[in-house]
GULUMDREN-635571 format. One record per residue (C-alpha): residue in one letter; x, y, z. Coordinates in steps of 0.25 Angstrom, whole numbers, plus 2048, in hexadecimal, padded with zeros to 3 digits. Layout:
! GULUMDREN-635571
AXYZ...
***
This chain:
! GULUMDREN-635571
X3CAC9777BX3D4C96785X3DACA178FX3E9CA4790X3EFCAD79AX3F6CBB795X405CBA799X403CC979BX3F8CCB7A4X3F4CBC7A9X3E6CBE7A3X3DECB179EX3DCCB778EX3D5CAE782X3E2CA877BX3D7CAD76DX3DCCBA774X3E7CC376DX3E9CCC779X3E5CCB788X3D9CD278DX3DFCD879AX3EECDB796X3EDCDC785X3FACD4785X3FACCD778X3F6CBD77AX3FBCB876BX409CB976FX407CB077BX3FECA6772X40ACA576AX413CA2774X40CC9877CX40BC9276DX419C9176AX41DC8D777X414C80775X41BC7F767X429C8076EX424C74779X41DC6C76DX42CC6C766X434C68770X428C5D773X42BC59766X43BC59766X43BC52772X432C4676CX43CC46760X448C44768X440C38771X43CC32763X44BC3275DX451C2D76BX448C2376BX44AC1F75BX45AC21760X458C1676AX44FC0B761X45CC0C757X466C0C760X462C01767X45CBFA75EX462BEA760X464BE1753X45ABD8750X45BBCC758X452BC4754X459BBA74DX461BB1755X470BAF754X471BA174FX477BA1743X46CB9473DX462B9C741X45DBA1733X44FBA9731X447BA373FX44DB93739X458B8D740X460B83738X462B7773C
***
């Protein structure tokens, strides 16, 4: 059980509670509040991560250089140079 603070009246209140002891202001509507609040932060957490994950994929294509691990050499076939 954790206590939450009435918006109305400043009253530490069970958040089980449906209404505050001292004032009677109904506590379900802050409990939903506070919850879609967290879900508005969690989503822009989320979009945030998405748009450093597709810069991210953006910049590995786009700089992506050629493979260069074969050397220009024209004799030079599959690691055995002709002679």
């Amino acid at each position: 059980m954790t206590l939450i603070k009435c918006k109305k009246c400043g009253t530490l209140v069970s958040d089980k509670a449906k209404r505050c002891v001292k004032c009677n202001n109904s506590l379900k509507f802050q409990d939903t509040e506070y919850k879609n609040n967290l879900l508005k932060l969690i989503e822009k957490v989320a979009i945030i991560i998405l748009i450093i994950c597709i810069i991210i994929l953006l910049f590995t294509i786009l700089f992506k250089k050629g493979d260069d691990t074969k050397p220009q050499n024209s004799n030079y076939i599959d690691g055995v140079e002709e002679i």
